[in-house]
N, C-alpha and C positions, 0 to 999 in steps of 0.2 A: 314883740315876741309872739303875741297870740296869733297877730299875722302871719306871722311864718310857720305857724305853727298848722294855721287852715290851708298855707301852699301846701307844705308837706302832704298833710292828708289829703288833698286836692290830688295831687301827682301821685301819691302811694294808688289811688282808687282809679286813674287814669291807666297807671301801671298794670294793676290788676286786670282791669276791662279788656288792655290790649292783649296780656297774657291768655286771658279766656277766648278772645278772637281769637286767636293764634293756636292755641289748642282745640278750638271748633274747626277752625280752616286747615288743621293736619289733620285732626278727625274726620273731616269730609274725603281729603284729598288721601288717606288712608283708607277711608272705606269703599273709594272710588278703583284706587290702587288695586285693593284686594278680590272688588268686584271684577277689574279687569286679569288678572290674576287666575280667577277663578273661573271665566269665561274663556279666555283664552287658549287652555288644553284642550276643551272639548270642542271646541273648533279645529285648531288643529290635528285632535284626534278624528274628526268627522273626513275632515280633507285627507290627514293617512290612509285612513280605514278606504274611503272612497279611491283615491291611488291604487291602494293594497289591492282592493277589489280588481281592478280595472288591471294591475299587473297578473294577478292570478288567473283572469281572463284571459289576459294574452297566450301570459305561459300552459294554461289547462290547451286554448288553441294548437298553439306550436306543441304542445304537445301530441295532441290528436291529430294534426297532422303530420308529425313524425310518424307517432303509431303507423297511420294507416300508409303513410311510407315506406316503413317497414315490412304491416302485414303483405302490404303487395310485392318489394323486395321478395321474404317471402314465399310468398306463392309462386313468384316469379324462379327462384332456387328451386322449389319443392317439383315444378313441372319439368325444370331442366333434370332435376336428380331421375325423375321418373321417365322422360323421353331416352334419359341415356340408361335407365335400366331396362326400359323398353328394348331397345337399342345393343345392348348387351347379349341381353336373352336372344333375342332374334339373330346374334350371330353366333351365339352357343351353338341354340337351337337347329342353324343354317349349320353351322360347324358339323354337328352331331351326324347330321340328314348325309353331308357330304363323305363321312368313311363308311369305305369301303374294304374291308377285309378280306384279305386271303390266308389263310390257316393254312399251315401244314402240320399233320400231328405225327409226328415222327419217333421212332428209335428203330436200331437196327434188331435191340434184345427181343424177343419173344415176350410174353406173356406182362409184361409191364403197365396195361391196362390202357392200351392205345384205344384200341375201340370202343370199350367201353366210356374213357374219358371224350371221346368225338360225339357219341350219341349222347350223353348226358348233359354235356358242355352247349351241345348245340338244343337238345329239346329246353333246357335254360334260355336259352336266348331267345328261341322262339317265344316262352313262357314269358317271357321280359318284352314283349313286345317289338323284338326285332323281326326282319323276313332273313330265312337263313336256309343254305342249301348245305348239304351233306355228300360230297362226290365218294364213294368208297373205290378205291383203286388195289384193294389187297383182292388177289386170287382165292382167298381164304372167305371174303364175301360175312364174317363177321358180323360187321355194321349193318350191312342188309339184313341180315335175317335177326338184327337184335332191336330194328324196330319194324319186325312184323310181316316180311315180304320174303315169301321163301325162295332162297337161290336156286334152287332148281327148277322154281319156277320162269325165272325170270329169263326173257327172248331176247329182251335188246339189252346191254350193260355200256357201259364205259368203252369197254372192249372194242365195240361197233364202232364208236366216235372216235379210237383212238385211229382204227384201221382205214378210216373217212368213209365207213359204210352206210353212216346214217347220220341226221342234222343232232345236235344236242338235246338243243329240244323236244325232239321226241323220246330223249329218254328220262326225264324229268317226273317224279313219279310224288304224289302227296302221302302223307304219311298219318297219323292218330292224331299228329298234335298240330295245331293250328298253327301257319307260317313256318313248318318245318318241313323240307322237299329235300328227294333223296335222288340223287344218281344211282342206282345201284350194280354190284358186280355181280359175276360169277365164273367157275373156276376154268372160264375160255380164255378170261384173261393171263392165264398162267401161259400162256404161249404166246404172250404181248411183247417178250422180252426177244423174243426170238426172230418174230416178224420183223420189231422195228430197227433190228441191225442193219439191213443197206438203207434204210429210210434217211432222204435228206433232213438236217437238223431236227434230229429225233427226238433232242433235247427238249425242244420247245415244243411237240406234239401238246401236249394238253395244256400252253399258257395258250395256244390259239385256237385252240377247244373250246375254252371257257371265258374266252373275251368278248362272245353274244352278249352270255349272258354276265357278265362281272359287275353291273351297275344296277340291274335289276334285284340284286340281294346285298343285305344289308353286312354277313357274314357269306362267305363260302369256305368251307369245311373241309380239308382234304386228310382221309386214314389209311396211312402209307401200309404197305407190306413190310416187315419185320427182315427188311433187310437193303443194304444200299446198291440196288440195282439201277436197270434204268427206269422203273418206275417210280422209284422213289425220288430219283434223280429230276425225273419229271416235275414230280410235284414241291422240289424245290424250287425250279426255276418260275412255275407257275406263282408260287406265292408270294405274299409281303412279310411274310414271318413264319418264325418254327416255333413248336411245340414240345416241347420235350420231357414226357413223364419219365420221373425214374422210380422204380419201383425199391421200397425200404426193406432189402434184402440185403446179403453178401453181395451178391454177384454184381451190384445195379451200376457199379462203375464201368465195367468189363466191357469195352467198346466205344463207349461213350467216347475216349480220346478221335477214334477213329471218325465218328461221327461229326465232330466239330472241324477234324481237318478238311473232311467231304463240305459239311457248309462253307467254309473258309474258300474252297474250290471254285465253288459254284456263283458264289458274291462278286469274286476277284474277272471271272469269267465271261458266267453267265446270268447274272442276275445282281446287280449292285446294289441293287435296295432290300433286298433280303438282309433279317434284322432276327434274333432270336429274341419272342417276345417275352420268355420265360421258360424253367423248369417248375413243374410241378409233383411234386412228392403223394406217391399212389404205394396203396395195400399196408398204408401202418397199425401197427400194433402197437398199442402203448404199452402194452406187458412185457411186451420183448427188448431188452436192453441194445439188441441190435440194430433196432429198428431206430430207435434216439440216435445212437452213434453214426450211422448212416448219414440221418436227414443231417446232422451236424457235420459230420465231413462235406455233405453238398454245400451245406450255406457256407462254409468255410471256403470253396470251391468258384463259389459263383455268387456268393452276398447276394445285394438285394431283387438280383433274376429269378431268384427262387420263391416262390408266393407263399404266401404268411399262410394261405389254406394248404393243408394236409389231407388228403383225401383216405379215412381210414378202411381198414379192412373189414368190410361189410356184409352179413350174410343177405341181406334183401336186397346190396347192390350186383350180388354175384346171379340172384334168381330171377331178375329183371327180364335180360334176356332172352333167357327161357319161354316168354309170353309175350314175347316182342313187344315189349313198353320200356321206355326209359324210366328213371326211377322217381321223379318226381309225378308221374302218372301211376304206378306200380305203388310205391308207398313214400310219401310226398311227406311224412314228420320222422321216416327215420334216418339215423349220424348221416349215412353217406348223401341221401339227397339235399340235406341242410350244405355240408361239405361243397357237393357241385354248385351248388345256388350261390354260394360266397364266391367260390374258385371264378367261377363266368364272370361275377360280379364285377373282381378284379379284372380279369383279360378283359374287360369291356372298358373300364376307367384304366387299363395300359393303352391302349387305343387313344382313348382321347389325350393322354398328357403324349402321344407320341406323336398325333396330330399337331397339339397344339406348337411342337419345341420345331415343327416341319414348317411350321406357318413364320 
């Protein structure tokens, strides 16, 4: 019994040892475990990180040369946008350089303010930088002596070129305002109408007058006699378009019909590009209810031929004249020279949108 009794405790303390091995040798192989455990994130973390890096490199690369892909794209756009505004302009510009206008200021009514609107119209243009000639073909010689050249001074007129007495040229006279040149008349031409009855195609007398000089000025300017003879007739067929002030009166319709059948004539005939580049509304009054009523039966009449400028009735555009200056020399801040300076403004941008719808 006592023998078995010292197996026992022999084997219980064998038992035990091993359980302590066995608990030492999980403890090792746990704190081995945990060491690897615990070393192996931050490895793996280093190798990410190091990756990480090395893709962010790439991509910061590919990035930067995208960018500068781009910026060149880019500039590459920016120079094409810019050569073809270059490009643009330069055939605005060529556009612009290339019209050539012929004016005819016309009505048959009297006192409508033909002359007046030709000299102011035209020393505007001059003022704007265009070269602009002023041919005056009324026997009444107005337009001459309103800027500054007394008709009874005056030896050689229109009159002489019309009768082939003398080159054009020499009758070509400069005037106050810079790039503003005047043909001027006087009242011999009043027997122009008479001479030029057996004359071969009389019609065309002054488009072949004025064909020297047509490329040399930027505007030519023609201010008809106050009535549809054969000078006026002339200076239809001479021009590329008409003029038409109507004065804001009763009367300002009175004839007018007559007037547009003559151009209608003369297109169909003898000038096919003759165009009416506008009516222009002269001598209103804003006081006068009549004068509203008027401009409003025109635009009703003829809509958007009619210009948005209204040239009012002016006491410093009527004394102008008088001291042979047009009015934006004469007095250059009051209604009427503001008036002509918009009105030209317009006939100059009608010109180019009629250029351009020609093109």
């Amino acid at each position: 019994m006592v023998f078995r009794r010292i197996i026992n405790i022999f084997r219980s303390k064998k038992k035990e040892e091993k359980a302590i091995n066995k608990e030492g040798i999980a403890d090792i192989e746990r704190e081995k475990l945990e060491g690897d455990i615990e070393n192996r994130p931050v490895e793996e973390v280093n190798k990410y990180e190091e990756e990480r890096i090395e893709e962010v490199g790439i991509i910061a690369k590919e990035k930067e040369i995208r960018l500068e892909g781009e910026e060149e794209k880019e500039i590459i756009i920016e120079e094409g946008k810019e050569k073809k505004e270059e490009e643009d302009y330069t055939k605005i510009y060529k556009e612009e350089e290339e019209i050539k206008r012929v004016i005819a200021i016309a009505n048959q009514k009297g006192g409508v303010g033909k002359s007046t609107t030709a000299i102011n119209m035209s020393a505007s243009m001059a003022n704007m930088g265009k070269k602009v000639i002023l041919i005056d073909i009324d026997p009444q010689a107005n337009t001459t002596s309103g800027l500054g050249i007394s008709k009874y001074e005056v030896n050689s007129s229109i009159y002489d070129a019309i009768i082939e007495k003398v080159d054009i040229n020499e009758l070509i006279k400069e005037t106050k305002i810079d790039g503003l040149f005047i043909i001027p008349s006087n009242i011999h031409l009043a027997g122009a109408e008479v001479e030029m009855t057996n004359m071969m195609m009389r019609e065309q007398k002054l488009r072949r007058i004025i064909e020297p000089i047509r490329e040399k000025y930027d505007f030519i300017i023609i201010d008809c006699p106050p009535a549809l003879g054969i000078l006026t007739i002339n200076a239809l067929v001479a021009a590329d378009e008409i003029l038409i002030p109507i004065q804001c009166e009763y009367y300002a319709l009175e004839g007018l019909g007559q007037l547009l059948r003559t151009i209608e004539l003369v297109k169909n005939n003898l000038n096919k590009n003759l165009k009416i580049c506008g009516f222009v509304m002269t001598m209103y009054d804003s006081r006068l209810k009549l004068s509203n009523e008027v401009v409003e039966e025109v635009r009703r009449h003829f809509g958007d031929k009619v210009y948005k400028t209204i040239i009012p009735r002016n006491v410093r555009v009527s004394e102008a004249p008088s001291y042979g200056l047009p009015i934006n020399l004469y007095n250059p801040d009051c209604k009427g020279a503001i008036a002509y300076e918009n009105f030209t403004k317009e006939v100059i941008n009608y010109g180019k949108k009629r250029f351009g719808e020609r093109t």
